[in-house]
Backbone as numpy.savetxt, mean C-alpha at the origin, in Angstrom:
# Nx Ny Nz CAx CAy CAz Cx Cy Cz
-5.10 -16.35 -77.81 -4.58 -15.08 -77.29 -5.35 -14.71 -76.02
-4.91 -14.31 -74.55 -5.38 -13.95 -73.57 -6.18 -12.94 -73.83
-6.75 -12.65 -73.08 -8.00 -11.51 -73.25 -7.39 -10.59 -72.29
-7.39 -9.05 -72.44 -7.05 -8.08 -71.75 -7.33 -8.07 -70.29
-6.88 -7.71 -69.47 -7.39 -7.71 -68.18 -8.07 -6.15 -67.75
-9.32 -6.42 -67.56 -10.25 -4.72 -67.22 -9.48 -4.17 -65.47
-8.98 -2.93 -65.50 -8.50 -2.15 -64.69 -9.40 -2.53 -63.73
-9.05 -2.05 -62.52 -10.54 -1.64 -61.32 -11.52 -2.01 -61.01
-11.05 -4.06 -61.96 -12.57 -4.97 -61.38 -11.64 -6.15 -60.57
-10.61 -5.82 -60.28 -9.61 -6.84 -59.84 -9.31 -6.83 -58.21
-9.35 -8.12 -57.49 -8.92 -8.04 -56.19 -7.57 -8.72 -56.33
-6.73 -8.23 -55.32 -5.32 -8.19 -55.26 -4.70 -9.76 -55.76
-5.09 -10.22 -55.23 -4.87 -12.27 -55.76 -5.65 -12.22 -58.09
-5.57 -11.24 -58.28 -6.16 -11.24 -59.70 -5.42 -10.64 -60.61
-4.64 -9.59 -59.46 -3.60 -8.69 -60.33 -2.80 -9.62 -60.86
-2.32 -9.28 -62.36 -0.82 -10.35 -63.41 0.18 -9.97 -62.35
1.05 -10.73 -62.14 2.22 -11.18 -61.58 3.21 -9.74 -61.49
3.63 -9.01 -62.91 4.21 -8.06 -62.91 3.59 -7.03 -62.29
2.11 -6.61 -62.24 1.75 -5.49 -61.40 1.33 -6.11 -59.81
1.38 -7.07 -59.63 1.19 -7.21 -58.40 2.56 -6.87 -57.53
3.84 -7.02 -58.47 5.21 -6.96 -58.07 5.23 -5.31 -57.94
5.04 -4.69 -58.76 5.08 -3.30 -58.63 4.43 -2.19 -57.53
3.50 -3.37 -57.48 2.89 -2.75 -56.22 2.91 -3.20 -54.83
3.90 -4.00 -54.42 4.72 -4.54 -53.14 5.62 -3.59 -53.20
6.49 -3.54 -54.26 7.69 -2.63 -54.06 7.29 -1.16 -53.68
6.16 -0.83 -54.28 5.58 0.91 -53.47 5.07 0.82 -52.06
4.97 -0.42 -51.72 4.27 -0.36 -50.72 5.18 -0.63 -49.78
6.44 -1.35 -49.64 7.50 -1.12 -49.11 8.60 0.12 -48.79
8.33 0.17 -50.19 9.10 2.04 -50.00 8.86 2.72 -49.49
7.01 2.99 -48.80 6.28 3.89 -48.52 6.46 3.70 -46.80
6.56 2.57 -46.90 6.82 1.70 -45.55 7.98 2.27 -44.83
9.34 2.12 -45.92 10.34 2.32 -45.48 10.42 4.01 -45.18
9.91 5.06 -45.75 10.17 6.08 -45.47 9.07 6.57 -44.26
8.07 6.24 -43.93 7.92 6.78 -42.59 7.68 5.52 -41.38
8.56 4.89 -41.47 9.08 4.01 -40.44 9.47 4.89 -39.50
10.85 5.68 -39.76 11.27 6.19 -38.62 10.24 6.74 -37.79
9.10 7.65 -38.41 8.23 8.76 -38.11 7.31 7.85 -37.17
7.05 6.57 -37.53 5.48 6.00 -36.79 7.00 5.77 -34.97
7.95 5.15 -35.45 9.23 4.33 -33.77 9.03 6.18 -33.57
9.27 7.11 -33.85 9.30 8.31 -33.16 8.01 8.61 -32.47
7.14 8.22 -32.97 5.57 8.84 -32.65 5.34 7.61 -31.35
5.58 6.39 -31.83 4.83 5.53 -30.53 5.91 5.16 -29.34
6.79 5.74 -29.32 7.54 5.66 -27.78 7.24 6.61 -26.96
7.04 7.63 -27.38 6.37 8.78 -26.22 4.63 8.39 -26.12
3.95 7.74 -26.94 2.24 7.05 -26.32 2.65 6.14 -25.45
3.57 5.08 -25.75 3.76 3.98 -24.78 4.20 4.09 -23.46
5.28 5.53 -23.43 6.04 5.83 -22.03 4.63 6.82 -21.13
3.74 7.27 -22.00 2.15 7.86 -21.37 1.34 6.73 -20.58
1.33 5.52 -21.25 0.28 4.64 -20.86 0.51 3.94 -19.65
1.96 4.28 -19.27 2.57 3.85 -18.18 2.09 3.81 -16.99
2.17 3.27 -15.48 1.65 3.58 -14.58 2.84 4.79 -14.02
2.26 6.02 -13.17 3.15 7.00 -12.87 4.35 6.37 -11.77
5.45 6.49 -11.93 6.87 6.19 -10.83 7.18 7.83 -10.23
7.65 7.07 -8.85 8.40 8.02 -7.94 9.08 7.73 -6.93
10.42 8.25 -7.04 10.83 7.62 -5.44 10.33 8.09 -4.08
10.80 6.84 -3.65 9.76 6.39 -1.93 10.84 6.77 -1.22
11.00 8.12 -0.51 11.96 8.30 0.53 11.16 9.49 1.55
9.98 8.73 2.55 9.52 9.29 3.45 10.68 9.33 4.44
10.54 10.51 4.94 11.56 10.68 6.28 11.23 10.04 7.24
12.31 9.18 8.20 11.75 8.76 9.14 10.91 9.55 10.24
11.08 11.13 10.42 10.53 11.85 11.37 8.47 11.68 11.03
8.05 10.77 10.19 6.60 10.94 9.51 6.22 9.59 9.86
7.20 8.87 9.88 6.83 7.11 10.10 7.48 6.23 11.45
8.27 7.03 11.78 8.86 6.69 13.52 7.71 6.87 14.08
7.57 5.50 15.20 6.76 5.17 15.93 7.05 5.66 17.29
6.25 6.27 18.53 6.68 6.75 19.18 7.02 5.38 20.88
6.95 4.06 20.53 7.14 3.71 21.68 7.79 2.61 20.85
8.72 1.59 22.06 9.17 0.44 21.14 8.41 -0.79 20.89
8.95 -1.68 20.40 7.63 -2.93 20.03 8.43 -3.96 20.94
8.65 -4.16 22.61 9.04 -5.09 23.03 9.12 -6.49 22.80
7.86 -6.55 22.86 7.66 -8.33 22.01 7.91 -9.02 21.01
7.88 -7.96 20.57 9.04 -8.11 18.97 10.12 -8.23 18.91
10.58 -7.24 19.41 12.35 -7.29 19.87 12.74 -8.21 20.73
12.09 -8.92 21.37 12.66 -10.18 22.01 12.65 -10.72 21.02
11.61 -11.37 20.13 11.35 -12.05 19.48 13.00 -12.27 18.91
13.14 -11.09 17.83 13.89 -11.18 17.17 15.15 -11.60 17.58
15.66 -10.60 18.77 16.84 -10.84 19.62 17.21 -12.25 19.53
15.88 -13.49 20.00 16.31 -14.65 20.03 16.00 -15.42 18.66
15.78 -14.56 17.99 15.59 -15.74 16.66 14.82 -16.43 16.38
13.52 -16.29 17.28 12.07 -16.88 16.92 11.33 -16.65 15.60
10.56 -17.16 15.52 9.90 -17.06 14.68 8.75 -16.04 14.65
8.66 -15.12 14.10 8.00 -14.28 13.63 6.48 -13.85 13.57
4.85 -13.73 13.84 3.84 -13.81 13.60 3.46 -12.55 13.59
3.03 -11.78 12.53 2.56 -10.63 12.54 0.90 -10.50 11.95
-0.11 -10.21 12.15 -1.36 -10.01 11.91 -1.61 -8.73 11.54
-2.27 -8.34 9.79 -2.51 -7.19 9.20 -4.26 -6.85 9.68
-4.94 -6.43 10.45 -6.54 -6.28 10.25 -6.28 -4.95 10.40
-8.05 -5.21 9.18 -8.27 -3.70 8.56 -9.46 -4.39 7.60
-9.46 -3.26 6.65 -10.64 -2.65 5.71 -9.68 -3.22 4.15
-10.68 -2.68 3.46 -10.00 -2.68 1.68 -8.47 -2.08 1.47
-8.01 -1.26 2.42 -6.60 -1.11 2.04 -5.53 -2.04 2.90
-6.42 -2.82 3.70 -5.62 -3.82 4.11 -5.42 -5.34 3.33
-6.73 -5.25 3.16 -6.91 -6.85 2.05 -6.08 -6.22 0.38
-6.07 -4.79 -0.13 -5.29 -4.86 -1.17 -6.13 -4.08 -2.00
-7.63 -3.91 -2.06 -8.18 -2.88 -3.27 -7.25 -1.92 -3.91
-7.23 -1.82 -5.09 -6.49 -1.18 -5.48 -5.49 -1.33 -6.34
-4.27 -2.54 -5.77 -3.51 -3.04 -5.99 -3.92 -4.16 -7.15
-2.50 -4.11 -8.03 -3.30 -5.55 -9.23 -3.14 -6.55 -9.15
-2.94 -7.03 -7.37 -2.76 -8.51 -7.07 -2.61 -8.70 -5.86
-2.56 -9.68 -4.88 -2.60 -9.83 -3.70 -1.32 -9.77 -2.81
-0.18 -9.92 -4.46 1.07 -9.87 -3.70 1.60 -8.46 -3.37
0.62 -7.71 -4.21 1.30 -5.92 -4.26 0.41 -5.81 -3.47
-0.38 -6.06 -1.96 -0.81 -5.29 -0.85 0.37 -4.94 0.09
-0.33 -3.84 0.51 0.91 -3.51 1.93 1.04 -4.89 2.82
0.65 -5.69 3.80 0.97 -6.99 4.15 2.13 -7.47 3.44
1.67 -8.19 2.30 2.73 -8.77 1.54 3.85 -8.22 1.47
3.84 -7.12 0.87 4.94 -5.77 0.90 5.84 -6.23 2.06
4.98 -5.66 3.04 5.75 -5.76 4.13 6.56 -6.94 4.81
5.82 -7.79 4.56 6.72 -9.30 5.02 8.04 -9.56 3.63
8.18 -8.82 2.91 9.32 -8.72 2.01 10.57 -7.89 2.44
9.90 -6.72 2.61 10.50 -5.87 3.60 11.12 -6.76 5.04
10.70 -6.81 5.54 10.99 -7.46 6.64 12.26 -8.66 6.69
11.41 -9.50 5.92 12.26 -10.63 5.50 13.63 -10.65 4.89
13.73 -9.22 4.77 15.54 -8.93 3.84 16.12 -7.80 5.07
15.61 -7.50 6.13 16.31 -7.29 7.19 16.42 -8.21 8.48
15.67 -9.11 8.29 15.55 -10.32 9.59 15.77 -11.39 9.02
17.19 -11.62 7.86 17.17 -13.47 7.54 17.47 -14.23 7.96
17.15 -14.18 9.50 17.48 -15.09 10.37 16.36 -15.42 11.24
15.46 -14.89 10.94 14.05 -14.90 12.00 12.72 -15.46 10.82
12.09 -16.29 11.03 11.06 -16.72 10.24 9.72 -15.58 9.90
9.31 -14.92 9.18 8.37 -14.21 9.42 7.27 -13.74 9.04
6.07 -14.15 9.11 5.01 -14.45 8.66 4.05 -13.47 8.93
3.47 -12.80 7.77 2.56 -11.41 7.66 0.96 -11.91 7.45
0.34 -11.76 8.31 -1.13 -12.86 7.68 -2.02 -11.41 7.76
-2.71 -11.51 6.35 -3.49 -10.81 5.62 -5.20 -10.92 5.92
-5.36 -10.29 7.42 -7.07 -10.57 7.78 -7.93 -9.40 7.66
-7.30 -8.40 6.13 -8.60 -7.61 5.62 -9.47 -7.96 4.57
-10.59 -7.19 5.19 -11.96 -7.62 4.58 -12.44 -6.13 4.70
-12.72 -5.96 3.01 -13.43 -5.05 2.47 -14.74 -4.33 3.18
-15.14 -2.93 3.29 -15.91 -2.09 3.82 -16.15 -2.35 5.57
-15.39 -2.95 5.95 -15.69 -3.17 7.65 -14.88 -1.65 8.69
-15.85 -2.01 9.26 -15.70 -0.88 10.27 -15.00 -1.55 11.56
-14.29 -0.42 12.71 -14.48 -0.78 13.69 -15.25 -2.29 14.71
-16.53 -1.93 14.61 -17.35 -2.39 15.38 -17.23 -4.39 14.40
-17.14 -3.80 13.23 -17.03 -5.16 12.56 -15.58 -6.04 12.75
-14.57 -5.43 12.62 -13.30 -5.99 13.18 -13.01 -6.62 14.36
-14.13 -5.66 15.27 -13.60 -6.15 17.07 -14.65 -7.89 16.86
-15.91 -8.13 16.10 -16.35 -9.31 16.04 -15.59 -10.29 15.48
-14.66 -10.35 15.04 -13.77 -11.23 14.27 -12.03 -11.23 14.74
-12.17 -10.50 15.85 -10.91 -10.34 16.62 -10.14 -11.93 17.13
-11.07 -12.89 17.64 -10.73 -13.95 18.11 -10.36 -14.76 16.97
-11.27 -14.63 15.83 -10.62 -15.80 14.62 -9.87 -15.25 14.02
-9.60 -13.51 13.56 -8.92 -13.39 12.87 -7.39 -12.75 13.22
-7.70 -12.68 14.30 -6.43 -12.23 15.00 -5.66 -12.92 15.70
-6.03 -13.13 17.26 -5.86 -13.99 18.27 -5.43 -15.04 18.31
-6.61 -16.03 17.19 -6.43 -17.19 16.71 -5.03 -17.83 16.45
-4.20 -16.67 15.68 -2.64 -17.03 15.01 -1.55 -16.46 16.31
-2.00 -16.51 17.21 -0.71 -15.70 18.76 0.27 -14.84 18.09
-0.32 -13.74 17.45 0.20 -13.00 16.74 1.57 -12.46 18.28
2.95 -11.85 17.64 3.53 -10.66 18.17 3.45 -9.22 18.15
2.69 -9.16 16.96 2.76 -7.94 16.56 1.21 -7.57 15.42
0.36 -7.16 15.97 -0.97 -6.81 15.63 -0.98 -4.99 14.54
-1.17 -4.99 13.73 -1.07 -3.91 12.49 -2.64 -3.69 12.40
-3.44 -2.65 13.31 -5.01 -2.82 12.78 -4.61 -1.09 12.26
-5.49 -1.32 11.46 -5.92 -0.48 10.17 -7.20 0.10 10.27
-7.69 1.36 10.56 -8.91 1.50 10.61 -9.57 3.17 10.10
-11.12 3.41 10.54 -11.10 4.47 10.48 -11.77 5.52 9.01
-11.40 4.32 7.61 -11.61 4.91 6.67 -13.16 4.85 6.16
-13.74 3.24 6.41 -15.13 2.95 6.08 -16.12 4.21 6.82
-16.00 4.10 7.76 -16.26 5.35 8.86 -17.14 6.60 8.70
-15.70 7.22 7.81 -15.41 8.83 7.33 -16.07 8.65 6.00
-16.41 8.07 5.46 -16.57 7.84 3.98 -18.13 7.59 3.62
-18.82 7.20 5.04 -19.93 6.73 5.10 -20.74 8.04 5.75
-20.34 8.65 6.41 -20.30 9.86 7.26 -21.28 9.58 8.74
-20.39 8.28 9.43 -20.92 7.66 10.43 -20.69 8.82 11.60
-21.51 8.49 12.65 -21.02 9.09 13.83 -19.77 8.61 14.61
-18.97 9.60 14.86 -17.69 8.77 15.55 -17.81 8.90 16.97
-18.75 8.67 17.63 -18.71 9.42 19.28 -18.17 8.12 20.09
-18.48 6.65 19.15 -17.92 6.22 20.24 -16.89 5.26 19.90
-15.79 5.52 18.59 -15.43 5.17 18.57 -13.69 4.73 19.18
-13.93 5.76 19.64 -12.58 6.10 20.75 -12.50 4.40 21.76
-13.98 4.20 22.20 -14.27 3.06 23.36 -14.01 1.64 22.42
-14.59 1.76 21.21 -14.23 0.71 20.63 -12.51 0.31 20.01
-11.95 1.52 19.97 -10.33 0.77 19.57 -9.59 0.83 20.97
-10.23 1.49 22.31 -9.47 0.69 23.42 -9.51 -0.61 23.71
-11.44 -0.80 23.26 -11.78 -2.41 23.90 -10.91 -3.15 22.87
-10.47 -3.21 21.65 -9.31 -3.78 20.93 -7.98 -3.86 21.36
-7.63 -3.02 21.57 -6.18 -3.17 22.20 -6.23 -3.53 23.63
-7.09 -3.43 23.88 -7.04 -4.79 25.31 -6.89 -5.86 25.56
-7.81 -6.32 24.33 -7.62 -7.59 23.66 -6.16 -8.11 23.38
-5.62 -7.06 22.41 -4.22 -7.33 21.93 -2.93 -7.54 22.89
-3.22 -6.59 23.97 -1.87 -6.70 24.94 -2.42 -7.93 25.98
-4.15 -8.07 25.86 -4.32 -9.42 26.64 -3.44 -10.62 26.31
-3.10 -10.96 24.79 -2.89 -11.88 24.15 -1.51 -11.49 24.35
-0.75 -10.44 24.75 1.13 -10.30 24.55 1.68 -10.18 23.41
0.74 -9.29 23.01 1.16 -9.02 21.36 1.56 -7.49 21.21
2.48 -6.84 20.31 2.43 -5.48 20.32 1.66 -4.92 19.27
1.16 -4.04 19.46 0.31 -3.24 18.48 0.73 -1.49 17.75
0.04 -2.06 16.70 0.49 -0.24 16.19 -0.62 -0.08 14.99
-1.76 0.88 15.26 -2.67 1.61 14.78 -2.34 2.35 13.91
-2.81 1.93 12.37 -2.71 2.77 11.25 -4.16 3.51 10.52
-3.80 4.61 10.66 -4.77 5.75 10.27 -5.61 5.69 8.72
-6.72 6.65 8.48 -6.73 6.60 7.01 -5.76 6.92 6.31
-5.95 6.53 4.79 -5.30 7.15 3.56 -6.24 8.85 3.54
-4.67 9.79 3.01 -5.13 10.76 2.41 -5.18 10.64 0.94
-6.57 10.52 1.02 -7.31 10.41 -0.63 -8.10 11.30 -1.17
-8.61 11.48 -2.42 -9.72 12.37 -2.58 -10.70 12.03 -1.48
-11.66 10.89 -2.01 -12.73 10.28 -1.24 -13.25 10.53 0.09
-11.35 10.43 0.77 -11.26 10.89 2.30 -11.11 12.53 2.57
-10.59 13.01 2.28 -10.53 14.20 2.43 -12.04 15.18 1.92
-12.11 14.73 1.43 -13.64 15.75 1.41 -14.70 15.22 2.03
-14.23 14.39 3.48 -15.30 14.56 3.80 -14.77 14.83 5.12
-16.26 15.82 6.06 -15.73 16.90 6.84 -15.17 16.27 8.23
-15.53 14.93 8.41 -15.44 14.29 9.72 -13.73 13.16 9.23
-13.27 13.73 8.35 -11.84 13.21 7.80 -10.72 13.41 8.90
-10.35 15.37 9.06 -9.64 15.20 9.67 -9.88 14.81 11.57
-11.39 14.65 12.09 -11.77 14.40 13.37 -11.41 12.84 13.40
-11.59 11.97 12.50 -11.28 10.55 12.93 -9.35 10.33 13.04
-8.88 11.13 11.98 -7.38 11.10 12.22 -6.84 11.59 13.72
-7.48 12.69 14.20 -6.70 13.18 15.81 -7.72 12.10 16.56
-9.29 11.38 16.28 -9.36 10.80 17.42 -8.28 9.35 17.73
-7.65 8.80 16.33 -7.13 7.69 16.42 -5.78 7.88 17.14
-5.36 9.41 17.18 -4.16 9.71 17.45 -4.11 9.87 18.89
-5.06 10.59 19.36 -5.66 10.84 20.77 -5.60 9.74 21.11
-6.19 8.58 21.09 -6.45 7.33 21.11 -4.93 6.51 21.76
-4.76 6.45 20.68 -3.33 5.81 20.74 -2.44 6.29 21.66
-2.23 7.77 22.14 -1.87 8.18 22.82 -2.38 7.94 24.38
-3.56 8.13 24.44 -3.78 8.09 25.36 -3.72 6.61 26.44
-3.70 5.33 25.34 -3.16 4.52 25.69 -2.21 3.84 25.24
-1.25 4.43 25.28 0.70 4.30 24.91 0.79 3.28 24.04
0.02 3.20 22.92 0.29 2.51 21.72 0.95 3.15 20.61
1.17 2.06 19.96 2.13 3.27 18.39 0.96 3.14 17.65
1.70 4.44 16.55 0.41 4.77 15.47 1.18 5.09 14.88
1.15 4.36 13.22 1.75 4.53 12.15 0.52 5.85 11.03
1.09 6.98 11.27 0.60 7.91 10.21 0.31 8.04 9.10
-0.20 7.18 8.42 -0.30 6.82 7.31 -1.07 8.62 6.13
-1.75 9.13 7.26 -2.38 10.04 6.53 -1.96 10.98 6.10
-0.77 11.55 7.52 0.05 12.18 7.11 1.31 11.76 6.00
1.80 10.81 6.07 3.09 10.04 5.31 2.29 10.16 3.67
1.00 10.07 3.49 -0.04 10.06 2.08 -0.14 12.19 2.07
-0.32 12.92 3.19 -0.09 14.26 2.69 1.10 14.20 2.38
2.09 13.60 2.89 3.87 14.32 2.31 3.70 14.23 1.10
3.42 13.30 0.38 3.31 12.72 -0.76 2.93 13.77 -1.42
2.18 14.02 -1.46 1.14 15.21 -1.95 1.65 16.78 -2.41
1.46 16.98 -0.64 2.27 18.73 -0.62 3.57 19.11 -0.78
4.56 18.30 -0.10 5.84 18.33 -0.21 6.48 18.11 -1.37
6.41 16.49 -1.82 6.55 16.01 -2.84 6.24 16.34 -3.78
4.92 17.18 -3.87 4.44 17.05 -5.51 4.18 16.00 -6.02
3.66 15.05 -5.44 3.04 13.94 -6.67 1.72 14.49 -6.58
1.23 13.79 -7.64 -0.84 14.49 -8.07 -0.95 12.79 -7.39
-2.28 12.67 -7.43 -3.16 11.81 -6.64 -3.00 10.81 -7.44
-2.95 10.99 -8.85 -3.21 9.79 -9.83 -1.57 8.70 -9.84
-0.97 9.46 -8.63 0.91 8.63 -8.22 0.31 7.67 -7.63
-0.15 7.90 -6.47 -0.05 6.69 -5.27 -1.88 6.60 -5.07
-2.87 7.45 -6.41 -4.26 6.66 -5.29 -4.79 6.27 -6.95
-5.44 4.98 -6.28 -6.35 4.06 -7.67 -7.02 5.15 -8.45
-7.79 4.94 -9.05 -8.67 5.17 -10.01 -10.05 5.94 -9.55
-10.49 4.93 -8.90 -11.48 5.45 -8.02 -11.53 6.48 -6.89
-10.51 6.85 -6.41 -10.06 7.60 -5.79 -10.03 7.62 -4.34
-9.98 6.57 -3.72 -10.45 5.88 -2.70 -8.83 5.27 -2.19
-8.55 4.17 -2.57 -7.80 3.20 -2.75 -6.36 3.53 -2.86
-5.57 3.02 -2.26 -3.60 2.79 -2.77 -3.61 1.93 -4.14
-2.33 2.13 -4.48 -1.79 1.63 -6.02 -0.92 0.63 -5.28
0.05 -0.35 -6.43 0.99 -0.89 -6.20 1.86 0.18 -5.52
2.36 1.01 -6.51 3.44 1.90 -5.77 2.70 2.60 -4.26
1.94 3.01 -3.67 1.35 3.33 -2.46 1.69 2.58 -1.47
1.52 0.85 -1.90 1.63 0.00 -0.86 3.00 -0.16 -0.87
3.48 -0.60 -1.64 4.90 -1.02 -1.65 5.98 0.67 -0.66
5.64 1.38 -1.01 6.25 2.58 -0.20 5.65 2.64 1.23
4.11 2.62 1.53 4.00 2.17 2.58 4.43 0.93 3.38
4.44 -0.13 3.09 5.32 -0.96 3.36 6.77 -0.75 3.76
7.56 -0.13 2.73 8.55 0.30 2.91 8.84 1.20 4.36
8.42 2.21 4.45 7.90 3.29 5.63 7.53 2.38 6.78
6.66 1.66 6.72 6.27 1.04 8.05 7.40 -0.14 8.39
7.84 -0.83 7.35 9.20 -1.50 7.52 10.10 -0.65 8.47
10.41 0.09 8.03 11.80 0.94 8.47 11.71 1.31 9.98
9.86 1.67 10.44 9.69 1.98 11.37 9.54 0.83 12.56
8.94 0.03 11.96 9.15 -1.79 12.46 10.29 -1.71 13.24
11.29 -1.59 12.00 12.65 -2.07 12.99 13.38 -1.36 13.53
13.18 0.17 13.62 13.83 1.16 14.58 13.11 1.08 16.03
11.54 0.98 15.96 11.04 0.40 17.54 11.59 -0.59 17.69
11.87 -2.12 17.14 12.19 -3.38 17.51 13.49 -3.18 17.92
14.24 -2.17 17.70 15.85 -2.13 17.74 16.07 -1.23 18.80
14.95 -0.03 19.28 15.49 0.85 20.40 15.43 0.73 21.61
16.89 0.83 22.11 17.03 0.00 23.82 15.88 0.61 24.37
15.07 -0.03 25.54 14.16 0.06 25.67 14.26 0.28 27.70
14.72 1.63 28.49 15.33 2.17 29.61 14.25 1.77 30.62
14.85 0.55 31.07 14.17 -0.13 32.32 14.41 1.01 33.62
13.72 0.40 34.80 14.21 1.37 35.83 15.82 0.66 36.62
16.08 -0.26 36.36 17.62 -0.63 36.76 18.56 0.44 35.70
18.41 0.02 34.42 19.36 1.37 33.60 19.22 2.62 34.52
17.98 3.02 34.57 17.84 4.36 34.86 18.58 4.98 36.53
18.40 3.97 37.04 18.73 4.16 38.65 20.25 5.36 38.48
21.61 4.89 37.48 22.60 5.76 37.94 22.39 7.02 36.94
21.31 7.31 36.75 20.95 8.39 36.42 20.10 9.59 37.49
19.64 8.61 38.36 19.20 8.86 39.49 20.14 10.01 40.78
20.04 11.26 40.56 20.74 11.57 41.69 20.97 11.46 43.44
């Protein structure tokens, strides 16, 4: 005759056959009735953990460039092939972003490439993390020049402000750059800081944005606004910081670049596309 089995000294592989059965079936039932409750509870954690979305519809009046990109627009006109050069700092090489393909560069030669499929066009990616000014213009010949770029994208301004350098002379250093650039027959267009936490609190933030603007102006280059196009975002829009800036608070996101991209795309090809009023046009305008 079997010997009784003692309650409450048993691990589950010990229980007799019939109570081990009895106690699957409660444990299923129990299962089955707050099933619904756990699919109700974890679709609203999962749609939280999300990265934040928003649509990207900067106006062109924030990202129109104010002169055209001649050399480009030939380019294209005839169907050449394409060379564009990104230099800059960490938001040019991609910090931020969770891969090399979600930097603005990349972005942008995507962009590009689905309005020009007839022109070859090649976005080369020559940022390098914490460089300044003065560090960019040393690497101008290999990292720029080197590729006979058409169209030169320098990025600057943020290492700068962040460090709380003196800016007195940096006005002299992004002319001696674009000297360089139109030496070589390339067109250029100067992009500003990000408006970030990081950047914005510090007090020499908004002085490097009007000197780059001053700048640019003063020698008839374009300047893509990036700082402002990052306030729309902000004030207008209503997105919070944690939309379009990393973690650290420094840095663009995927979505940042990819919209910047987008924005500087659009503006790309409205300079590359606007007739550009020689003085023969102009003459029968001439009274």
């Amino acid at each position: 005759m079997a010997k009784p089995v003692a309650r409450g000294h048993l691990g589950e592989t010990d229980v007799p056959g019939t109570e081990l059965t009895r106690r699957a079936m409660r444990r299923a039932a129990v299962a089955a009735l707050f099933a619904p409750l756990l699919a109700t509870l974890s679709f609203p954690l999962a749609a939280r953990a999300e990265p934040p979305t928003a649509p990207c519809d900067t106006p062109l009046e924030l990202t129109r460039l104010a002169n055209p990109l001649p050399h480009l627009a030939q380019k294209l006109e005839n169907g050449g092939p394409i060379t564009i050069v990104a230099i800059g700092s960490s938001s040019t090489a991609g910090s931020g972003a969770s891969s090399p393909a979600n930097s603005y560069p990349s972005q942008l030669a995507l962009e590009l490439r689905k309005r020009y499929p007839n022109n070859s066009i090649t976005v080369i990616n020559r940022g390098v993390g914490g460089e300044e000014v003065a560090q960019m213009l040393k690497r101008f010949d290999s990292s720029v020049l080197a590729f006979k770029p058409d169209l030169v994208l320098w990025q600057l301004g943020t290492n700068s402000v962040i460090r709380d350098h003196n800016l007195g002379d940096h006005g002299a250093a992004i002319r001696d750059g674009l000297k360089r650039i139109r030496a070589a027959g390339a067109d250029a267009v100067l992009i500003d800081p990000q408006f970030a936490p990081k950047v914005i609190a510090k007090p020499e933030a908004d002085h490097m944005v009007e000197l780059i603007a001053s700048t640019a102006k003063a020698e008839d280059v374009d300047l893509f606004r990036r700082f402002e196009v990052m306030k729309h975002w902000y004030k207008d829009d209503h997105l919070t910081f944690d939309a379009f800036v990393s973690r650290d608070g420094l840095h663009m996101n995927n979505w940042s670049y990819a919209c910047l991209a987008k924005g500087l795309g659009e503006a790309i090809a409205e300079a590359a596309e606007r007739p550009v009023l020689s003085a023969t046009n102009l003459s029968h305008l001439v009274p």
